[in-house]
C-alpha positions in Angstrom: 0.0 0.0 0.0 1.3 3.3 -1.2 2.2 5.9 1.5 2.3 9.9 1.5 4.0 12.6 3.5 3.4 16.1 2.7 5.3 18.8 1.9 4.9 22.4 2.4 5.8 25.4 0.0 5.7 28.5 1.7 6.3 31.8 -0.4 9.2 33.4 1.4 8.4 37.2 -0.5 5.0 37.2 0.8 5.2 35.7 4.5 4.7 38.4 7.1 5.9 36.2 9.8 2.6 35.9 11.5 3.5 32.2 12.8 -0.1 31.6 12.4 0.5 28.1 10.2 3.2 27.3 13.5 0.6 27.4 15.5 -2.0 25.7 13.6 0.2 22.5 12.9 -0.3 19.7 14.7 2.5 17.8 13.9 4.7 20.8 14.8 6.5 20.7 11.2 6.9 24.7 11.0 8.9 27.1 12.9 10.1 30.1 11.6 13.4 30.9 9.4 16.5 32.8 11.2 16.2 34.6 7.7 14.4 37.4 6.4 12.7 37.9 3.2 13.0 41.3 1.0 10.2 43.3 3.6 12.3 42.6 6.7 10.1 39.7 8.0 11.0 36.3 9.4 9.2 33.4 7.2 7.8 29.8 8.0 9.5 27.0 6.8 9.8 23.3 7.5 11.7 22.5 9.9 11.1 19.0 10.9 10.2 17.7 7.4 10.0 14.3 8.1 6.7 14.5 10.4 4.8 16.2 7.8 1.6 14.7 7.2 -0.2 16.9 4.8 -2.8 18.0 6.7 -3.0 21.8 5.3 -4.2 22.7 8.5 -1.1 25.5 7.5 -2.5 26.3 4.5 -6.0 27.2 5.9 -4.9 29.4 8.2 -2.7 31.8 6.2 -4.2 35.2 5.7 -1.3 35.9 2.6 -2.5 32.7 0.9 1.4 32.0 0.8 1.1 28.2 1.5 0.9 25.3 -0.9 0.9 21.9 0.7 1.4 18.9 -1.5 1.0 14.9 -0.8 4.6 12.7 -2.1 4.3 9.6 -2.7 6.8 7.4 -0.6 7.4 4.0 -2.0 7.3 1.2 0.6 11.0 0.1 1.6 10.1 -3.5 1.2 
């Protein structure tokens, strides 16, 4: 049986930093970047990748619509 992890896509020129997604996640996959973007502003970004289960509960709470999550395909290591 196929498996999927998700993966998120954050904009990094149109975050604002509001850590809303970081907050929303429940499998506490976000935090937010040491970085800035071109405004000034921190950004979200994955940070613990592997426990990502493509939920979008990130996606749905972003006010900037700067969130994409996808569902990969993991083949089975059988």
């Amino acid at each position: 049986m196929a498996k999927f992890r998700g993966a998120v896509v954050v904009n990094e020129d149109y975050c604002k930093g509001c850590e809303l997604c970081v907050e929303a996640c429940p499998q506490k996959v976000l935090a937010m970047s040491p970085k800035v973007n071109s405004k000034g502003y921190h950004f979200s970004m994955m940070e613990a990748v592997e426990n990502c289960i493509g939920c979008m509960a990130c996606g749905m709470v972003c006010p900037d619509a700067c969130i994409a999550v996808y569902k990969v395909r993991v083949e089975d290591a059988a």
